[in-house]
C-alpha positions in Angstrom: 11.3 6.7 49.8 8.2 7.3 47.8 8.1 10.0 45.3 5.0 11.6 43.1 6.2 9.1 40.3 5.4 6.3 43.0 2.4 7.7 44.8 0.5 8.6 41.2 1.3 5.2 40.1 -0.6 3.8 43.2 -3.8 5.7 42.5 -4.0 4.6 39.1 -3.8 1.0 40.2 -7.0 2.0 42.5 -8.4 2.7 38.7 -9.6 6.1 40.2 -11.8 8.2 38.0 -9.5 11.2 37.2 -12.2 13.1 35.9 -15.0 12.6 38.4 -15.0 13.8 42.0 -12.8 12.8 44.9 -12.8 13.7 48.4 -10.2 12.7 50.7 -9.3 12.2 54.2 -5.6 11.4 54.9 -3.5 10.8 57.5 -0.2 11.7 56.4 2.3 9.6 59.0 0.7 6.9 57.6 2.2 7.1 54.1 5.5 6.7 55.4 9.1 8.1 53.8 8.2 10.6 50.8 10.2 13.0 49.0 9.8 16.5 49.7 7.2 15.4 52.6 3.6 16.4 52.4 3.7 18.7 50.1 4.4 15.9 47.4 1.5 13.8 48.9 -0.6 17.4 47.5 0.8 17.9 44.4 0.1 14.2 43.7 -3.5 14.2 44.0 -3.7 17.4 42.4 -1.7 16.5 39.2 -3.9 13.2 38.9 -7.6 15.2 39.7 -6.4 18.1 37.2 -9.1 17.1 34.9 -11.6 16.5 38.0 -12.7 17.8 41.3 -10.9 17.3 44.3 -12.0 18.0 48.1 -10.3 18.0 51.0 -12.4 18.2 54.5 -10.8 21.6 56.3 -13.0 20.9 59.6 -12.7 23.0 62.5 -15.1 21.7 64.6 -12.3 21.5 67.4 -11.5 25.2 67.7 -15.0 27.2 66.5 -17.4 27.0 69.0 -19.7 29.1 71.2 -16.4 30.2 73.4 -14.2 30.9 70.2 -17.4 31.7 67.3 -15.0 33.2 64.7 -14.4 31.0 61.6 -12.4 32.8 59.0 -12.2 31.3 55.5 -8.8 32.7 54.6 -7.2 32.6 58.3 -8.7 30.1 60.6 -6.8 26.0 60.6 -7.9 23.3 60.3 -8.2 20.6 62.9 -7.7 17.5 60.7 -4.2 17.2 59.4 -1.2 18.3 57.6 -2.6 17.5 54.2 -5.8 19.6 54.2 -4.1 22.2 56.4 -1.5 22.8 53.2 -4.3 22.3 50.8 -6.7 25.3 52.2 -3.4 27.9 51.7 -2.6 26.6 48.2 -3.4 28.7 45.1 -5.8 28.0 43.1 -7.7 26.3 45.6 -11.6 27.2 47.5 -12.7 26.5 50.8 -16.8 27.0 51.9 -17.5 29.4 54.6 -19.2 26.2 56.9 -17.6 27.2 60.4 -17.4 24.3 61.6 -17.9 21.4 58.8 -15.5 23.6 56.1 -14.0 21.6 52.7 -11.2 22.8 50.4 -11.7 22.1 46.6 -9.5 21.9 43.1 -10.2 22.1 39.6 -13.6 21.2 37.6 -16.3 23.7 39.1 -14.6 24.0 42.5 -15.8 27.4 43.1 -19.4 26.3 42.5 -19.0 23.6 44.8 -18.3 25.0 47.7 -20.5 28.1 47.1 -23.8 29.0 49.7 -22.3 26.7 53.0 -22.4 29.4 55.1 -26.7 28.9 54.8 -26.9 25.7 56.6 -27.1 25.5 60.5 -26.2 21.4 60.7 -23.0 19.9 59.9 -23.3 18.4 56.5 -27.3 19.7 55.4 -28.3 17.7 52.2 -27.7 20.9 49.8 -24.0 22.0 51.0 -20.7 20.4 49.6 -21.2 17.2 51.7 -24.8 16.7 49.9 -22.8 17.5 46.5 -20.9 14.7 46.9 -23.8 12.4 46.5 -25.0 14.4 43.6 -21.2 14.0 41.8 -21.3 10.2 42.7 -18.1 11.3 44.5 -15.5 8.6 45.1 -14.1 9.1 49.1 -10.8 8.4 49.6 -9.4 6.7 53.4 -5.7 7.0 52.7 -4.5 6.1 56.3 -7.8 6.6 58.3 -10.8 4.3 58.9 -14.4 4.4 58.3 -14.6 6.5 61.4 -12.8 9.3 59.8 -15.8 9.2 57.0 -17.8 12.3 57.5 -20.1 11.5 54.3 -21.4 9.1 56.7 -22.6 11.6 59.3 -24.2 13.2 56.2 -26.3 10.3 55.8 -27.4 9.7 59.1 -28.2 13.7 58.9 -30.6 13.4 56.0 -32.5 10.4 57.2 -32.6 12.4 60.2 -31.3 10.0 63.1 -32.4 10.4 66.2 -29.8 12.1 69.1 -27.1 13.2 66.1 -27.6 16.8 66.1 -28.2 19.3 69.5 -31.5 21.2 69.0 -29.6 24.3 70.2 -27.8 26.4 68.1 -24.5 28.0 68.7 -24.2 31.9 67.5 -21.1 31.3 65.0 -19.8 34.0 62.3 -18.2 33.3 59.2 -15.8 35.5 57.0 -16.0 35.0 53.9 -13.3 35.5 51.5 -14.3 38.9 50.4 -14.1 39.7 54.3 -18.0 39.4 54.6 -19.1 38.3 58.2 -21.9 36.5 58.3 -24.0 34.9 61.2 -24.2 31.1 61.1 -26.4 29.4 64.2 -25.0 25.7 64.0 -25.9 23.2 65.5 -23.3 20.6 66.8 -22.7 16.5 66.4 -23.8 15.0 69.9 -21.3 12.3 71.3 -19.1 10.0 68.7 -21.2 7.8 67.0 -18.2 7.9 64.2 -16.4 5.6 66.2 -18.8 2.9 65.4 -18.9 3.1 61.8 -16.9 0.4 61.5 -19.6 -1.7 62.1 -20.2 -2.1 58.7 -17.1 -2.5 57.5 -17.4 -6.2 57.0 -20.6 -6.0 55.4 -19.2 -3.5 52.8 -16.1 -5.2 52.1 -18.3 -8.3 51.3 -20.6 -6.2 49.0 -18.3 -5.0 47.1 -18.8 -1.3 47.8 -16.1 -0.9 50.0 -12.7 -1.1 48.2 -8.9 -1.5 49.3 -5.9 -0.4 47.7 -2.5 1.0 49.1 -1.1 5.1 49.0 2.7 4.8 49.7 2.8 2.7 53.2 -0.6 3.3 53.9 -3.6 1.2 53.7 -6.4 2.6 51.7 -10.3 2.1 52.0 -12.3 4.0 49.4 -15.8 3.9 47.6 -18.3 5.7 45.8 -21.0 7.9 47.5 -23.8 7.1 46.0 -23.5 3.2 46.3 -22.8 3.9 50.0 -25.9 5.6 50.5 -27.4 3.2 49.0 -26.4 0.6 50.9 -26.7 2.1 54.4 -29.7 3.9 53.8 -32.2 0.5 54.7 -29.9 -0.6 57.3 -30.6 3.0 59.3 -34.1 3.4 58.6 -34.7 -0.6 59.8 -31.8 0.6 63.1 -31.3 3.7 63.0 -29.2 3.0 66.4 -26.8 1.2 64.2 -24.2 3.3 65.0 -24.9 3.9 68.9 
């Protein structure tokens, strides 16, 4: 059984920065047998990030839409998981008003961070919390998931402005803010799954050295900065920008 003990030692061995900025995407099952369940898997990365920033996606893209256009900071779950469903009711932490493309973030400027997403009508515009990672030189954090769980990646294909990513209609969506604020947000939506192919690359980030492996309890880990990976990706779109087709 893995306890915090165990699970803090393993991100320490990943030489994480505990004072930068991480975002992560976890898949919980994957982690195996831990004390006290997911709730320790929280703690963890919040006792190691104390003197940081840490984001967890809060996405519900799966249950706001034209049909149901009511996203509610406060109220509304999440679509993604255990981990960043108990992480947006936790104290201390502050989630963005995006209705659809929503993150949850501790410590070191959090509120800031996520301040102003309720603005933007795509999923991850260039000024909201997803371009903020880029600006932080955020480390993102796979703990269980692949590279087609990496939303910083749709981010980058939003600013180079791929073709057939984004619907040119916008849904009429309303987000609450904390202070119980409702504000109109037209979104448009992701078209199709080109996620599923960002493996792809995988191989060619492995072998570059910006894609890293480590191990969080039971579960595989892939994780690397978001700068370098923009970086990296940004001349292989612009040369194919069907690369992930």
């Amino acid at each position: 059984m893995y306890t915090k003990d165990t699970l803090l030692e393993n991100l320490k061995q990943m030489n994480l920065d505990p004072k930068g900025t991480i975002l992560v995407h976890a898949s919980y099952k994957s982690i195996g047998d831990v004390e006290n369940g997911p709730l320790t898997v929280l703690e963890t990365l919040i006792e190691y990030m104390s003197e940081g920033l840490l984001v967890f996606p809060s996405h519900t893209w799966a249950t706001v839409n034209e049909e149901n256009p009511i996203y509610s900071v406060t109220e509304t779950p999440g679509c993604i998981g255990i981990i960043p469903e108990l992480a947006r009711k936790r104290a201390g932490g502050f989630r963005s008003a995006h209705p659809t493309h929503s993150v949850v973030a501790f410590g070191k400027d959090a509120k800031n961070f996520i301040q102003g997403d309720e603005k933007f009508d795509t999923p991850c515009d260039r000024s909201s919390a997803w371009g903020r990672l880029l600006d932080n030189e955020a480390t993102i954090l796979l703990l269980g998931v692949g590279l087609n769980r990496d939303t910083f990646i749709h981010g980058i294909e939003e600013w180079l402005d791929i073709p057939g990513r984004l619907t040119e209609e916008r849904e009429n969506l309303i987000s609450i803010l904390a202070d119980g604020k409702k504000v109109s947000v037209p979104s448009r939506r992701h078209i199709g799954h080109p996620s599923e192919n960002f493996p792809r690359v995988q191989d060619y980030l492995l072998e570059k050295h910006i894609l890293n492996v480590g191990k969080f309890g039971d579960a595989p880990v892939l994780y690397h900065n978001a700068k370098e990976l923009y970086v990296a990706l940004k001349p292989l779109l612009q040369e194919n920008p069907a690369l992930f087709s």
